[in-house]
N, C-alpha and C positions, 0 to 999 in steps of 0.2 A: 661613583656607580655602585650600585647596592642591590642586592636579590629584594622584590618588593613581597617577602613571605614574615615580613616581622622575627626573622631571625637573627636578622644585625642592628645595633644599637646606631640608627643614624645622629644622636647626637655625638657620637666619634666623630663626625665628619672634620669638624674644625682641627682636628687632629693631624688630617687628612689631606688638608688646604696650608695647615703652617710647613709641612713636608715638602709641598710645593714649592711656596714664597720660596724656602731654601735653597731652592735652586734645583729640587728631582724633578724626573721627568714622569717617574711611575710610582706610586705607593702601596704598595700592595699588605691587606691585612692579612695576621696570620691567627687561625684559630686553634692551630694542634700548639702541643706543650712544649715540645723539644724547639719552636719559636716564641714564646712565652704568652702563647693565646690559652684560653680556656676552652672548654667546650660542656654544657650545660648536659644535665642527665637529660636523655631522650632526643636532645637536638641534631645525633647523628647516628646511622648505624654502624652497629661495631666493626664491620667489612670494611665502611668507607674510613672508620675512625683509623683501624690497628692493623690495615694494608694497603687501602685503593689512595688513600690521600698524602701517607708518607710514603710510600714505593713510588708512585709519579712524580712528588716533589724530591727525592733524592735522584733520582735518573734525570729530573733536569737539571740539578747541581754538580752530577756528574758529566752529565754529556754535554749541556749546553752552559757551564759554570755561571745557572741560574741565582743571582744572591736572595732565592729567598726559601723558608721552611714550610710554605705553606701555596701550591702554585695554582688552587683551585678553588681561591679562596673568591666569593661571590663581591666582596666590598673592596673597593680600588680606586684611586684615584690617579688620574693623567692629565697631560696638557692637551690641546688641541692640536699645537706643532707634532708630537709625539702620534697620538693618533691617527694624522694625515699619514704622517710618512711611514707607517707601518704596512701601509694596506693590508688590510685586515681581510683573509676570504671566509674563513670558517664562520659556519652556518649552526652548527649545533653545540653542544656540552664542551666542544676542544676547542672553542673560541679563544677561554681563559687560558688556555695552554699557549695560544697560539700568540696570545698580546702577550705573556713573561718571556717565551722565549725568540720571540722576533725583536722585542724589546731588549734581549741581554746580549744578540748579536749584533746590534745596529751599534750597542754603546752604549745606551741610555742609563740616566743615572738613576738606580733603581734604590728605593727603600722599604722598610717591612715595620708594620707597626702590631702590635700585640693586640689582640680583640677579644670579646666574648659572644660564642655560638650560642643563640637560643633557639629550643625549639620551634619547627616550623606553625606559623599563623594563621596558617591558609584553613578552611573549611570547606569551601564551594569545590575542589578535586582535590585531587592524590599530586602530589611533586609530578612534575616532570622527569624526573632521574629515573634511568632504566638501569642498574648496576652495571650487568653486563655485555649490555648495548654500547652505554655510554664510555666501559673500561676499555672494550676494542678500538673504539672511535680513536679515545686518547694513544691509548699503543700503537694504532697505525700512523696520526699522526708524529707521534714521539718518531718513529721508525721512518716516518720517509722524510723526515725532516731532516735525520742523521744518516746521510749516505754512510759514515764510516762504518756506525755499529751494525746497518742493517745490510750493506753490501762489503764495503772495506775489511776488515775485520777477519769476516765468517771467508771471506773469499782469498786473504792470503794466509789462514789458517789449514786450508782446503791445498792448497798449491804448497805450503812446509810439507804437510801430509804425502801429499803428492812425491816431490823432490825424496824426504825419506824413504819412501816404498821404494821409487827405484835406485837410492843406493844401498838397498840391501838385497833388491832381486835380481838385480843385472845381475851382479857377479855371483849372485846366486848362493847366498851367504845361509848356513845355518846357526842357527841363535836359538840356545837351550834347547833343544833337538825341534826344533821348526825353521824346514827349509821354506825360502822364499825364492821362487819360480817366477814363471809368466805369466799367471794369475794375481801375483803380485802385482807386478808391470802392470796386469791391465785396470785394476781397482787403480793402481797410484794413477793410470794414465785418465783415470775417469775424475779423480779428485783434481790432478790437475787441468782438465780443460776447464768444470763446473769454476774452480776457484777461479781460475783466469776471469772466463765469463763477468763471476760477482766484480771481480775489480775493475771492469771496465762498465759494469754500470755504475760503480762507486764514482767512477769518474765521470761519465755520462749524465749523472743525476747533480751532480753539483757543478758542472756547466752547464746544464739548463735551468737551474735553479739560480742562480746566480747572473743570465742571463733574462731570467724574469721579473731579475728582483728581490724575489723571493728567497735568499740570502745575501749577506755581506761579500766582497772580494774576498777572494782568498791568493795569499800571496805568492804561501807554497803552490800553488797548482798553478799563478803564472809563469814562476819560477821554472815549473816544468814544463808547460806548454811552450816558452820562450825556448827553450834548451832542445826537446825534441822537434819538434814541429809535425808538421803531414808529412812532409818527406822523410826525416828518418823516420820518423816512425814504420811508413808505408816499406822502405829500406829493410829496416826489420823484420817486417810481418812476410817481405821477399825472400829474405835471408833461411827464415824458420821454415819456408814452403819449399822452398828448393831443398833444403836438408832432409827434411820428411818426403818428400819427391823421390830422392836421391836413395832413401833405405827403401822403399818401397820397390822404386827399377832394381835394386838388390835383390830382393825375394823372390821379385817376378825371374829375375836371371836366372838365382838357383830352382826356381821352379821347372824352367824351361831344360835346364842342364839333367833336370830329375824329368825329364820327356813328359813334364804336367801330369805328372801321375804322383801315389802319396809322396811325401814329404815328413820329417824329425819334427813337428811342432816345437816342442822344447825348443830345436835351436834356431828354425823361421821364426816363429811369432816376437823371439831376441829381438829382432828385424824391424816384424811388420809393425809389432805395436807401438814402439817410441815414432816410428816412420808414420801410422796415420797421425799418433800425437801431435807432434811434429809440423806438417799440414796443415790440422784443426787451428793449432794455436796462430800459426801464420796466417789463414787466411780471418782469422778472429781479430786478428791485429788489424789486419787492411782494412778490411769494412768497415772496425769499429772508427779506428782513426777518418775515415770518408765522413763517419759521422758526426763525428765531434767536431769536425769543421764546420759543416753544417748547422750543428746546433752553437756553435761559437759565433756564427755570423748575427752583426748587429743591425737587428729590421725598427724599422723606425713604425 
């Protein structure tokens, strides 16, 4: 498979086909230098050359331990077998993303061969490429592809953040002469519902994706699904509801005992705010686990 714009040399192709016989499953050329392609004066622009085409290709060698230097490279060669069992949905620009790295999950034996970029052939219109139409296209798919980086990640960075704030505002600690209060608590209690939140689509998103197909098993997450299940989990998300329940009928107590007139904030909100936290995260737990059964269930 070749861009039909006369900018790749198809008699590479035999190249192409002995990588095959070999026994790969995918060949992919490479035209940037740091894979030992060329790329001719005028055949690329300097954005796609010296950012859009090595920044995508190292974040799929990063994230998706893509083996090649070059992931959007128009000349590639595959099997039929390989093909079938990719299913392939993408309709625009992130197609070519979409075969290297569904390709590097599934297994496939992947190889990279050296090429030269000529300028484009075409006269009757302008390329198709919209820079950055096409750059978004590829980042969201890069992004919903990797539950980790786009939900995991950011979401138990969010909940460290979290957990810190309130051990330095509970006990209400100053540090370099900044005390940390119940405005603390309540940012930390906001980083940690949002991060919670992200982890559990982190995990929502790679059991329905893997439930589609549209990833390989993953062994760690059956691991954990076998060891939790609905019921603790559900247990859990009881456990955190009743503790937050339980600081809540607290404040309302000392509320009452203060004849519901004002109240010390300072020392209520100690209370209130880990007690809605508390709640949030419980019933966040329940639903979500309802849902993951849900989406775990195998429909024919």
């Amino acid at each position: 498979m070749a861009d039909a714009d006369s900018s790749y040399d198809l008699a590479q192709a035999p190249r192409f086909l002995d990588e095959l016989r070999k026994g790969r499953d995918l060949v992919q050329g490479c035209r940037l230098p740091s894979g030992g392609g060329r790329i001719l004066p005028g055949a690329m622009p300097r954005l796609h050359r010296w950012w859009d085409n090595p920044m995508f290709s190292w974040l799929a060698r990063l994230w998706f331990h893509a083996p090649v230097h070059d992931i959007h490279c128009g000349m590639r060669a595959f099997t039929r077998e390989l093909f079938d069992r990719l299913g392939l949905q993408c309709t625009g620009m992130e197609f070519a993303s979409e075969m290297i790295i569904k390709a590097t999950l599934s297994g496939a034996r992947i190889g990279e061969i050296p090429i030269t970029l000529s300028p484009d052939g075409r006269r009757a219109h302008a390329p198709h490429l919209r820079t950055f139409r096409d750059g978004w296209r590829h980042s969201r798919f890069f992004l919903v592809f990797s539950p980790r980086w786009l939900f995991l990640l950011p979401g138990v960075a969010l909940m460290v953040a979290g957990i810190a704030g309130y051990a330095v505002a509970f006990p209400r600690r100053t540090i370099v002469g900044v005390t940390f209060d119940v405005h603390t608590m309540l940012v930390a209690s906001l980083a940690l519902i949002v991060g919670f939140q992200s982890v559990l689509f982190a995990v929502m998103t790679k059991v329905f994706s893997i439930a589609e197909g549209l990833l390989p098993e993953d062994l760690w997450l059956q691991r954990i699904v076998r060891r939790f299940g609905l019921e603790k989990a559900l247990l859990a998300g009881a456990l955190l509801s009743i503790a937050g329940l339980a600081l809540l009928a607290l404040s309302v107590e000392e509320w009452r005992v203060a004849h519901f007139g004002p109240l010390d904030y300072s020392r209520t909100m100690r209370r209130l705010i880990p007690g809605v936290t508390l709640t949030a995260l419980g019933v966040q737990t329940v639903l979500s686990s309802f849902f993951l059964s849900i989406l775990g269930m195998k429909r024919r």
